[in-house]
C-alpha positions, -999 to 999 in steps of 0.1 A, spaced: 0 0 0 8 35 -7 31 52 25 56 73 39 86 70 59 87 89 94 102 94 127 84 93 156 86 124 178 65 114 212 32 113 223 7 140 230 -26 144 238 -53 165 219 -91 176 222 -121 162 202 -148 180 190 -172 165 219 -142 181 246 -128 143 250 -92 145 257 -75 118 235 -38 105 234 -19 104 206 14 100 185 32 129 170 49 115 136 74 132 117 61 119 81 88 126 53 90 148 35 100 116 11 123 115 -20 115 86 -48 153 71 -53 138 39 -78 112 35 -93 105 -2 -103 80 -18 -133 73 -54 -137 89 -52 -170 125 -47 -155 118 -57 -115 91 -81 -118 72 -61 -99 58 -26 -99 70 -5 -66 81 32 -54 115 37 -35 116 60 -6 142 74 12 139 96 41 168 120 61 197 136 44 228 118 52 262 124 45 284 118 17 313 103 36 292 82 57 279 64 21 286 34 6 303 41 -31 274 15 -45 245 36 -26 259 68 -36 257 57 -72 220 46 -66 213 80 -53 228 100 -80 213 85 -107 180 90 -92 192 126 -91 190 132 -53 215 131 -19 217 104 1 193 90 25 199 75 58 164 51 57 148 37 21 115 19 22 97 1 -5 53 14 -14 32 -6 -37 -2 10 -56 6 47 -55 -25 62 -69 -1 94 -89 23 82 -113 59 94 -95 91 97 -114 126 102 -98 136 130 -75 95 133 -66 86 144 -34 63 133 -14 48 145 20 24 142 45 -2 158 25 -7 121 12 -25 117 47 -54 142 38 -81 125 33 -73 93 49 -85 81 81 -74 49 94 -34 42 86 -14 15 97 21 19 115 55 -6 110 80 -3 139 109 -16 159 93 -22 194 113 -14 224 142 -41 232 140 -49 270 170 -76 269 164 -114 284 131 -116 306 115 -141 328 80 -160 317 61 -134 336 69 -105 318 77 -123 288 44 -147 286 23 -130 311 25 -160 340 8 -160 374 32 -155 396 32 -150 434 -7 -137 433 -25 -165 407 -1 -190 416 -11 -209 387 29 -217 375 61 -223 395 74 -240 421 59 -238 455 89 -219 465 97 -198 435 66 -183 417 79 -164 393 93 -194 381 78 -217 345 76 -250 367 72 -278 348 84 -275 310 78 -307 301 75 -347 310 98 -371 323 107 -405 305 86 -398 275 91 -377 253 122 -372 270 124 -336 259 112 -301 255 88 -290 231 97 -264 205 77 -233 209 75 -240 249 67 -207 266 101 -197 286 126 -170 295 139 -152 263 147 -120 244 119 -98 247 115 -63 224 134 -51 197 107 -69 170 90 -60 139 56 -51 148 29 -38 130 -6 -22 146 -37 -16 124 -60 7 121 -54 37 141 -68 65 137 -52 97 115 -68 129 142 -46 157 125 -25 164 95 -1 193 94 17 198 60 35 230 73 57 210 98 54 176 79 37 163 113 11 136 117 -7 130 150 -21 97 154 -48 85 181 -27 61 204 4 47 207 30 33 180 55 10 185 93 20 193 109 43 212 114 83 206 135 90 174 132 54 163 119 54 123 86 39 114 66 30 85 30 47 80 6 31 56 -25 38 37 
């Protein structure tokens, strides 16, 4: 689906018409450049290139910087891949949020927060101490049994346990566009996105 690339600035809160006071995302969206554009004659497939926040020169790859300037424009720190744009776009387009306009719903990519190795309760959402309903009778915030004894004679794959927790893909759907403002390329978005402040995200038609 059609997109943009943007940075999320923090969250807010704003008034509704009825005086409800709802929170919501603040989204840097683009401006975007169009670095390649690709037809199913040539790519297979028929897609617009994005790339989002100057970068410098030095900090390039020699291969990337030829990508760039042939598509006539400086180099980007993030590119992003849109299908279905409904305006033909050439190279060196821009695009902003004014794309946003008449849209209401969008969905958001991100990198969700990484929170490093966790237990089973944070992780899987476990009893613990209060529901009792895993663990040992003297350590509750532990899994307890994780699996049987003789037979099978080993662990299941996809057994609920301690692990890495964060720092995945995620996507939410659906949320709510409140506010478009072209003059500061902002977006403001009812709820909350995933990742942390700064980190780059994808918004979606």
């Amino acid at each position: 689906m059609p997109g943009l690339l943007g940075k999320k600035i923090g969250m807010t809160s704003v008034f509704s018409a009825e005086g409800k006071n709802v929170p919501c995302t603040v989204i840097e969206a683009g401006p975007c450049v169009v670095t390649q554009v690709k037809s199913v004659e040539k790519d297979g497939y028929a897609a617009v290139q994005l790339g989002f926040q100057d970068k410098k020169e030095k900090h390039t790859t020699k291969p990337l910087m030829g990508h760039f300037k042939k598509a006539g424009v400086t180099p980007k720190k993030h590119l992003a891949e849109f299908k279905e744009f409904e305006t033909e776009l050439k190279l060196g387009d821009t695009v902003t949020v004014e794309l946003f306009n008449d849209v209401t719903f969008v969905d958001v990519i991100g990198t969700s927060k990484g929170k490093g190795f966790q237990g089973v309760v944070k992780r899987h959402g476990f009893g613990g101490v209060g529901q009792a309903t895993h663990g040992q009778h003297n350590r509750a915030r532990k899994p307890g049994s994780i699996g049987a004894c003789s037979y099978p004679a080993k662990v299941f794959k996809g057994m609920r346990m301690g692990g890495q927790l964060g720092g995945d893909r995620v996507t939410v759907q659906n949320l709510q566009v409140l506010k478009v403002l072209p003059d500061h390329n902002l977006l403001l978005i009812k709820g909350s996105v995933p990742g942390c402040k700064g980190s780059i995200v994808i918004i979606e038609k």
